[in-house]
Residue, then its C-alpha position, 0 to 999 in steps of 0.5 A: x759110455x760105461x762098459x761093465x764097471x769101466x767108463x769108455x770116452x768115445x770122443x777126445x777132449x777139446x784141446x783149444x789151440x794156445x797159437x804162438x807168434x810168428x814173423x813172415x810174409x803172409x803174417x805181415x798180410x795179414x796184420x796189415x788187413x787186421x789194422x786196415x778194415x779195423x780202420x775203415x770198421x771203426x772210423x767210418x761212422x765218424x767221418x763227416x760228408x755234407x748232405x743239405x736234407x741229412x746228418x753230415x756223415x759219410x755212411x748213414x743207414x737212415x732206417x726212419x727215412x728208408x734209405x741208405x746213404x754211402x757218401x754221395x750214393x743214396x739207396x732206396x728199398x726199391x732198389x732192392x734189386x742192386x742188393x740181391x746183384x751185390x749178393x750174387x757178385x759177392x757169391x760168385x767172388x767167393x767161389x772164384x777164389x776159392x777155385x783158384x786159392x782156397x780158403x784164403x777169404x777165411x784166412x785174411x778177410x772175414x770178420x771171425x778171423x780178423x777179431x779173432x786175431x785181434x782177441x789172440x794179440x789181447x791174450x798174448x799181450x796180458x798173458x805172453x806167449x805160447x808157453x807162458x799161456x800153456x803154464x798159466x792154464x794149468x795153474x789153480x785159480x788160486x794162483x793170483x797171478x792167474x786171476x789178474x791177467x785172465x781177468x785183464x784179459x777178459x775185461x778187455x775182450x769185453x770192452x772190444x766186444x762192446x766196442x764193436x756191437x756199439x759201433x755197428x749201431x752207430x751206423x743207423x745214427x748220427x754218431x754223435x748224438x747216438x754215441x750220447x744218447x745210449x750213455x745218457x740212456x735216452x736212446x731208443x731201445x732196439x739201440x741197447x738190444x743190438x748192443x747187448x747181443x752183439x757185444x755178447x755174439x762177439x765175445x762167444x765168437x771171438x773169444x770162446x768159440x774161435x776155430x769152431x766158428x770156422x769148423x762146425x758153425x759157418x757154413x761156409x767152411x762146411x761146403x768148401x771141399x765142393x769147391x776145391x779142384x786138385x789145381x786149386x792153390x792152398x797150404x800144403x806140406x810137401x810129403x814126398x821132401x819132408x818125409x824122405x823113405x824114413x820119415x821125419x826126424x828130429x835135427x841131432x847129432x849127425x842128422x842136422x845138414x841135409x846131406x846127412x839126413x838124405x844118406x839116411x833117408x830122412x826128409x827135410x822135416x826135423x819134426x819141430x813142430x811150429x807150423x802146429x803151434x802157429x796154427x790159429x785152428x790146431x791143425x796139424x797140415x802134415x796130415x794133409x788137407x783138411x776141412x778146419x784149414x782156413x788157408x792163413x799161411x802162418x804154417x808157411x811162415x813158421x816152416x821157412x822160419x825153422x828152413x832158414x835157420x836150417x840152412x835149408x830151401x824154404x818150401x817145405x809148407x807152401x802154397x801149391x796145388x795136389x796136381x803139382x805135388x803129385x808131379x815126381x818134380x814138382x814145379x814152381x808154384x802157379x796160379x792155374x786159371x785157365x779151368x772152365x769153372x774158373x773162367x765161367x766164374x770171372x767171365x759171371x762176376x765181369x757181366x753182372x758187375x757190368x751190368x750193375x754198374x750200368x743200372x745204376x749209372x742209368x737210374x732216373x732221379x726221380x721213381x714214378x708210376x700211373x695206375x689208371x683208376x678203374x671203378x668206373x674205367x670212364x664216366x659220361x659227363x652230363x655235356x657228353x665227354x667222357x672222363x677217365x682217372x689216373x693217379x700218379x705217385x711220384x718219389x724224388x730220390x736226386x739227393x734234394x728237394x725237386x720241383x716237377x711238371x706233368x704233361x699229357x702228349x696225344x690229347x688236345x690242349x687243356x684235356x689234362x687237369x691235375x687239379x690245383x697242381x700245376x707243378x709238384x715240389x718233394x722233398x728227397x726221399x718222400x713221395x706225392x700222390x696225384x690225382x690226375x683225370x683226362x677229358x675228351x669230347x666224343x669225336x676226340x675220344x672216338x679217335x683217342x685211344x692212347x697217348x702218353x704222360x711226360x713227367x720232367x724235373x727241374x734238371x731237364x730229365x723226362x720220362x714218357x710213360x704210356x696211357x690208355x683212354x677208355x671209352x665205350x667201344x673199349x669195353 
């Protein structure tokens, strides 16, 4: 904005986080998930699983075919419902922990943190650590130095991001045939497209965007505050210990044992700064709980490292509840479940995973459905019976090719005629249609208005499905 003749910045420049390495406990978690779901994420498609109708890999999304296998598991559109509880589960999971330890899903387990952590380990290995970063950013880009190792460090950000895009389209293939086919350039084109936008995404996201992501994209990170309680468990910096009656205080001459700096009235903070410069969003956690705060740990790690060296008590940063630190004697750390929210969260998440368990336990081999045909309802043969038609649609979904015979129970021998079919063969996955009809003589169709269709596979498996037979009086 100009005023008079002098330009006034309303807003400050974006000053990107430059985060430095830190060793601790929550650092070695989170390394530890890094390395763990990179490994199931990029070896999975490569993992063989025997199927006698598919490609031999483990986890296979089969868009052609309509189906998804996950090892010995086969899911169908029509089991969309399993989706949408998986949804709901995976909801009401993230509020769970979110009430009880804040944004810690944020912090070790989504995608933008575990490549962003991946892309900052890139960036450290080419370019060193915090300062060495910091002093190459305010070098020219004349300065040669500066253009081999941001140009080796984008060069590799780019065959991650590549990596990546490819590998996720790797699961709706046999990897590897896929694999050879796209860089042969005979695969189809939706294979290059995804590749490209993803390899693209990927880049902006983890190398580019990084926290903002977090603060201003997700949405997630936008309604989390709705979800915190003062009992909920995340990253805090103890105010009334660090800070003293005087403040924070660099450690100096006269200032280094705690003793000297309580008679002074200074707290245990000495003001060094780390728990800011470890900070893959650039907080600053002494400012209290904040929005952008994904709840990583690395500021606890960095603080225990300087109290260690101090010889003081570690816990200055740490995981702890508002409720707590408000106490004038804080009390050990807990994990506070015992809250209405909390409980009605696990007791929801317990019920439809139950359930979900059970449906799928419980799903037949094989889908069916009768519709009666009702242009006419029924027809009077020329001899006096009486007709009615029904049409049968069968989908096999066992895993492998199944035989299946259909039978009629509550009509006299011979009423039913499935025209040539007297057993039906399907392939998995595919699905028949039937034409089926059942005819009756007048005393029979006078006292017949119900019976029921038997449908058994080669396992032994039935199912009975009711049916209405239409006649004059029904109308």
């Amino acid at each position: 904005m100009t005023t008079g003749n002098h330009e006034v910045q309303l807003y400050a420049k974006r000053q990107a986080p430059v985060p430095r390495s830190i060793k601790g406990a929550f650092r070695t978690f989170k390394t530890t998930v890094l390395w763990i779901g990179f490994a199931v994420y990029f070896l999975l498609p490569w993992l063989p699983w025997s199927r006698s109708d598919a490609p031999a890999q483990a986890v296979l999304f089969d868009i052609p075919g309509r189906r998804y296998m996950m090892f010995d598991f086969v899911v169908y559109p029509q089991d969309i419902f399993w989706l949408s509880m998986l949804l709901f589960i995976a909801a009401v999971v993230l509020f769970f922990a979110t009430s009880l330890v804040g944004r810690a899903f944020c912090g070790y387990f989504c995608f933008q943190t575990l490549w962003t952590d991946a892309y900052i380990w890139i960036e450290h290995f080419f370019q060193g650590e915090r300062p060495a970063r910091l002093k190459l950013a305010r070098e020219p880009w004349s300065n040669r130095q500066k253009l081999i190792k941001v140009g080796l460090t984008r060069v590799a950000w780019v065959m991650v991001s590549f990596w990546s895009a490819l590998t996720f389209v790797l699961y709706f293939g046999y990897a590897p045939e896929l694999i050879v086919s796209i860089f042969s350039g005979t695969a189809p084109a939706a294979a290059y497209i995804t590749t490209l936008a993803l390899t693209v995404s990927t880049y902006l996201a983890a190398g580019m965007l990084r926290e903002h992501v977090c603060t201003f994209i997700c949405p997630y990170g936008r309604f989390q505050s709705a979800m915190y309680d003062p009992e909920t468990l995340t990253a805090h910096y103890d105010r009334k210990r660090g800070e003293g009656a005087a403040g924070r205080m660099a450690a100096r001459a006269g200032l280094r044992s705690l003793e000297e700096r309580h008679a002074k009235g200074y707290g245990d903070c000495i003001d060094c700064g780390l728990c800011v410069q470890v900070c893959p969003v650039g907080i600053d956690i002494r400012d209290g709980l904040q929005a952008s705060c994904i709840s990583c740990g690395l500021c606890v790690d960095a603080c225990n490292t300087i109290m260690d060296k101090m010889a003081y008590p570690r816990g200055l940063v740490r995981y702890d509840s508002e409720t707590n630190l408000n106490k004038p004697v804080p009390a050990k750390p807990f994990l506070d479940w015992k809250r209405l929210k909390v409980i009605g969260y696990g007791v929801s998440i317990v019920l439809m995973t139950a359930y979900l368990f059970y449906d799928i336990q419980h799903r037949h081999s094989f889908e069916h459905s009768i519709q009666q045909i009702r242009s006419p309802l029924y027809v009077v043969l020329s001899n006096g019976n009486i007709r009615n038609r029904y049409q049968i649609r069968l989908t096999n979904i066992s895993g492998a090719p199944e035989t299946y015979a259909i039978e009629a129970r509550g009509i006299p021998v011979g009423a039913l005629d499935l025209g040539n079919f007297q057993s039906v063969a399907i392939r998995n996955g595919k699905s028949v249609i039937i034409q089926a009809s059942v005819e009756l003589d007048p005393a029979s169709a006078e006292r017949i208005s119900e019976f029921e269709f038997l449908i058994r596979n080669g396992q032994g498996e039935v199912v009975v499905d009711p049916a209405r037979f239409f006649t004059r009086k029904s109308e």
